[in-house]
C-alpha positions in Angstrom: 8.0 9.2 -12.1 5.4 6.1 -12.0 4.2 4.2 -9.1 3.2 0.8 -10.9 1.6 -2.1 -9.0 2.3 -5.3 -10.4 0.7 -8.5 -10.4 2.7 -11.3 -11.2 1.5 -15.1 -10.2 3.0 -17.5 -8.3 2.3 -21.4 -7.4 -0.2 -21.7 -4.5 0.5 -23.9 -1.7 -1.9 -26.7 -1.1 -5.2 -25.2 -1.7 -4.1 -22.1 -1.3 -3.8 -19.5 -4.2 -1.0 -16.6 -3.9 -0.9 -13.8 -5.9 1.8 -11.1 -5.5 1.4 -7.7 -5.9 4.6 -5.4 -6.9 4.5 -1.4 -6.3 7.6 -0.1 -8.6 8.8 3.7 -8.8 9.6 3.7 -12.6 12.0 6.7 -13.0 11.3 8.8 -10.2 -17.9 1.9 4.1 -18.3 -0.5 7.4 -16.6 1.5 10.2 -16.0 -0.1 13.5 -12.8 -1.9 13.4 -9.9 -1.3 15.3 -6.0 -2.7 16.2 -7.2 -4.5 18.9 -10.3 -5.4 20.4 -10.9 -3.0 23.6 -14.0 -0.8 23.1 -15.1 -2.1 19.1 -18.1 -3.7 19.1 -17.1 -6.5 15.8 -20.5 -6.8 15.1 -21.2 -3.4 14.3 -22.7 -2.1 11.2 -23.6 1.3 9.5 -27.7 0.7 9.1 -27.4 3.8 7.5 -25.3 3.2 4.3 -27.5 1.6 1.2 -27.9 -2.0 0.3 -24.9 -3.9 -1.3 -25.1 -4.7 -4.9 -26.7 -8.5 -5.9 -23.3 -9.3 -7.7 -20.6 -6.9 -6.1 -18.1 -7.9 -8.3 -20.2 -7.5 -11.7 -18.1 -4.4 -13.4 -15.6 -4.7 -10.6 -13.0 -7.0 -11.7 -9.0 -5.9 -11.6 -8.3 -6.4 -15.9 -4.9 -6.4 -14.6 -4.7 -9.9 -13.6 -1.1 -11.2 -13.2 0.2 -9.2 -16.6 2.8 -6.3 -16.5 1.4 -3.2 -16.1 0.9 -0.9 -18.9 -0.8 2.6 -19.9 -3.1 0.9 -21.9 -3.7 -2.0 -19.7 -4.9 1.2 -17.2 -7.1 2.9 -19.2 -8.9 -0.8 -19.5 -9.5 -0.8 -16.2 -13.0 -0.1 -14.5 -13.3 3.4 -13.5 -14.0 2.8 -10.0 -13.1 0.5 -7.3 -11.9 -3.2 -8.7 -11.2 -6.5 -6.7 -8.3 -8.6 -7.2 -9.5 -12.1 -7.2 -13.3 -13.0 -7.4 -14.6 -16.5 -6.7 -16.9 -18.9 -9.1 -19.8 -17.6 -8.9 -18.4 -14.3 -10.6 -20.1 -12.2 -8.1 -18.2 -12.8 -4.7 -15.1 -11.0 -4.1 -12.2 -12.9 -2.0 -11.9 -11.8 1.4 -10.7 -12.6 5.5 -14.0 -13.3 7.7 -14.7 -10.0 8.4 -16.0 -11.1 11.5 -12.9 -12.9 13.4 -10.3 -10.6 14.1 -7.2 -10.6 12.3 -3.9 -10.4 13.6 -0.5 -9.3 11.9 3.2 -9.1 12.7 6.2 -7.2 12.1 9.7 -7.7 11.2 10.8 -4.5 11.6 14.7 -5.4 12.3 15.9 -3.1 9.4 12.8 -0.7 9.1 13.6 3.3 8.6 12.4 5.5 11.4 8.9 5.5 12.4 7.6 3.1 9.3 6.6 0.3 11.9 4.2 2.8 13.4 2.9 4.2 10.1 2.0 0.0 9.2 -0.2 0.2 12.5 -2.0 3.3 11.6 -2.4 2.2 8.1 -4.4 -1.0 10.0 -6.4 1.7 11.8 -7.3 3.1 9.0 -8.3 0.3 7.2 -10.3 -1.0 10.3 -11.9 1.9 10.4 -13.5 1.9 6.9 -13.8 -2.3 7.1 -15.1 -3.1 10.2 -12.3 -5.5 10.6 -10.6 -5.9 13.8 -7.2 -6.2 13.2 -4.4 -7.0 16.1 -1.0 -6.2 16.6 1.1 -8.9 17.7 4.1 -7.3 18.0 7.5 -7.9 16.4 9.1 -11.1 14.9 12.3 -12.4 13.6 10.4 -14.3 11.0 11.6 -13.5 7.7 10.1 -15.1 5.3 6.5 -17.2 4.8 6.2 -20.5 3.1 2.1 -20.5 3.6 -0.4 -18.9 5.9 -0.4 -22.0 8.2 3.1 -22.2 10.5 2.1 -24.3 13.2 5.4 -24.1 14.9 5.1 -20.1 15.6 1.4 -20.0 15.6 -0.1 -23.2 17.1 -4.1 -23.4 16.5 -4.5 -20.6 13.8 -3.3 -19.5 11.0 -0.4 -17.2 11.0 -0.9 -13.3 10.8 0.1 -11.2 8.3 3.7 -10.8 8.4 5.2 -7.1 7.1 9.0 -7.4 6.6 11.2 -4.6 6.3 14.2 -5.3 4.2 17.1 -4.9 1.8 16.2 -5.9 -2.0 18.4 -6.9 -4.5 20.5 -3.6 -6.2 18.8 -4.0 -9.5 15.4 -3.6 -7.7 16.3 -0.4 -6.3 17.5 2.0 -9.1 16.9 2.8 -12.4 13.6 2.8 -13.8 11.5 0.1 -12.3 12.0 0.2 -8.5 10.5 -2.2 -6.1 9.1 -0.5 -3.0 7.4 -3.6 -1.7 5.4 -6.2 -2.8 2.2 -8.2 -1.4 1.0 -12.2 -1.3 -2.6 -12.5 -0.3 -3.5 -16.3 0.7 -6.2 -17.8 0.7 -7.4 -21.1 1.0 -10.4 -21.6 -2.2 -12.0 -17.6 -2.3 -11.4 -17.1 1.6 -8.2 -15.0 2.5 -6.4 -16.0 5.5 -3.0 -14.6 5.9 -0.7 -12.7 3.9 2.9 -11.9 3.6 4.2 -8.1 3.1 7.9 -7.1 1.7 8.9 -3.3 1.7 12.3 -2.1 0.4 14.4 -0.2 2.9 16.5 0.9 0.4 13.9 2.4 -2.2 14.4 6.4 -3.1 11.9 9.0 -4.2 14.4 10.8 -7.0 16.6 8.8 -9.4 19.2 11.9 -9.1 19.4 12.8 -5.9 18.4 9.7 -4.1 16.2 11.8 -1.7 14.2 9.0 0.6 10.6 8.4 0.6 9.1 10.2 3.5 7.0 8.7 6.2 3.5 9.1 7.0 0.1 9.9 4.9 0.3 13.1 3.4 2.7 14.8 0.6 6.0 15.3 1.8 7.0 18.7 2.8 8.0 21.2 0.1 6.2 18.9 -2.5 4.0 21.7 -3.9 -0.3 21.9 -5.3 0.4 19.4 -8.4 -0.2 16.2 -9.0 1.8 13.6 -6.7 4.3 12.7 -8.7 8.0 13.1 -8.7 9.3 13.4 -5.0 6.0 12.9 -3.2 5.2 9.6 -2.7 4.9 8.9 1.2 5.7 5.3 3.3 1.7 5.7 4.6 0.3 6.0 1.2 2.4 2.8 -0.2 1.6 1.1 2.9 -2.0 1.7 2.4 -1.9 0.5 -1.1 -0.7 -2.5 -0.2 -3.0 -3.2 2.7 -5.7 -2.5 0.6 -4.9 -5.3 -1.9 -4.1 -7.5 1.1 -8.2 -7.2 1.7 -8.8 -7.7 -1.9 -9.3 -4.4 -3.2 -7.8 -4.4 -6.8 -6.9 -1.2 -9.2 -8.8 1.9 -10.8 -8.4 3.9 -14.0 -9.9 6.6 -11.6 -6.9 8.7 -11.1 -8.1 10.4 -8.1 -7.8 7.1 -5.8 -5.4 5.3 -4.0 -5.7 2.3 -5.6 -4.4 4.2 -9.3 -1.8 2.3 -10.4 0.9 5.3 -11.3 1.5 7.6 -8.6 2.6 9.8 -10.7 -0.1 10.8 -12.8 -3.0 10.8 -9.5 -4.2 14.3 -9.7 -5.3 14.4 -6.0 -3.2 14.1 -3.4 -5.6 11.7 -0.6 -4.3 11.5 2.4 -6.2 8.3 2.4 -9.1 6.2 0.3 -10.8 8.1 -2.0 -14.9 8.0 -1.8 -14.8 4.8 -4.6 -11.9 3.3 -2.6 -14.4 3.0 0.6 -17.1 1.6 -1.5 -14.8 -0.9 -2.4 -13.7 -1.6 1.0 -17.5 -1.8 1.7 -17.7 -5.1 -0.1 -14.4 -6.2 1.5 -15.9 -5.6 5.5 -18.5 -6.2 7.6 -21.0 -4.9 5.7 -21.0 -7.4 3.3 -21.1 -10.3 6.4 -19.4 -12.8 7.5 -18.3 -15.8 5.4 -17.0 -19.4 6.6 -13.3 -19.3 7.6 -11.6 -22.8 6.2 -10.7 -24.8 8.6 -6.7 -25.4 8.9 -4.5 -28.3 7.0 -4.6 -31.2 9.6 -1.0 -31.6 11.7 
């Protein structure tokens, strides 16, 4: 069994640039953030933790790109944390504002038991180790995103990150290349704004007996001491993945992290970010500081 993230390209929408992010099944920090705002101080920072790099993204670039992943394309990758998309100055990783919160939104209409919950604890998670304050808005019938500005939902701002849960196409949900989800950043020039989040309802840990993927963060019951692999890939873990690339965080050759690209060959079992998947995050967060959020399209 592989767990393959994928990073095809698509058209950007007015200034914005989109890039999706695929997880398959093939054949089987800051610290301070929070869901909401009550009791997190967004300014704080961890004084104790050592100075960012100069250039975080020297050495830190996802080789991966917008090609199909392969086992060679992995073992070029960096051996610790990567970043997705990186700006002109070849030092700056794209990111939100870590300072302004941001806000997401669920469509959780067709969603299996429990999976809306596990996206708001993956967002706890993630605040935690960013510093980002992230908000839950609730529940939507919006389906599907044309850009990360929708004035006619979300008046003033840009729209939050919408996380659907939904049916995909048969041939993405059997045989060897399953899609469990898959994940647009936007951003408007090297600042991300909003995103847009698709997860398959209908996607199965075994190609034999169908058995579904689990939810929550840790190996499934009854998975064993080996490696992840077949039968023990979990909704939090995916969800986590994909949240990760929605901050920017790319893919590692390191295959004790979250961000490895094939599930099935991680020979840890995290129940979250490994210790190079937080120093990536690092660079993602507060720590790094705050940078200009774009102003909106006028209209």
């Amino acid at each position: 069994m592989r767990a393959a993230v994928r990073h095809p390209a698509v058209r950007g929408w007015r200034k914005v640039a989109a890039s999706v992010a695929f997880f398959t099944l093939a054949a089987c920090g800051g610290g301070g953030g929070d869901v909401d705002t009550g009791g997190v101080d967004p300014l704080a920072v961890d004084t104790t933790a050592p100075p960012l790099a100069a250039c975080p993204a020297e050495g830190h670039v996802d080789t991966l790109g917008v090609r199909g992943l392969t086992p060679n394309e992995i073992a070029n990758l960096p051996l610790t944390y990567t970043f997705l998309s990186v700006g002109p100055d070849a030092c700056t990783p794209a990111r939100f504002n870590p300072c302004e919160p941001v806000h997401f939104i669920q469509n959780g209409a067709a969603a299996p038991p429990f999976v809306v919950e596990n996206v708001r604890d993956a967002f706890r998670r993630l605040a935690q180790e960013t510093g980002i304050t992230f908000i839950d808005d609730g529940l939507t019938d919006e389906s599907a995103r044309r850009g990360p500005y929708v004035p006619e939902r979300y008046p003033g701002r840009w729209a939050p990150i919408l996380i659907v849960w939904e049916h995909f196409p048969a041939e993405q949900t059997s045989g060897q290349q399953q899609i469990l989800g898959n994940t647009v950043p936007m951003r408007v020039d090297d600042v991300t704004v909003s995103a847009r989040l698709r997860f398959n309802v209908d996607a199965y840990n075994d190609e034999t007996t169908k058995a579904p993927i689990q939810v929550g963060f840790g190996p499934p019951a009854g998975s064993g001491t080996g490696p992840i692999g077949r039968n023990n890939i979990t909704w939090g873990r995916i969800i986590l993945h994909e949240l990760a690339h929605v901050v920017g965080l790319g893919h590692t050759r390191e295959e004790g992290s979250l961000m490895y690209p094939d599930a099935a060959q991680q020979t840890i079992r995290p129940t979250g970010f490994s210790k190079s998947d937080l120093a990536g995050l690092r660079n993602l967060g507060r720590d790094a500081g705050c940078v200009r959020s774009p102003p909106r399209p006028a209209g």
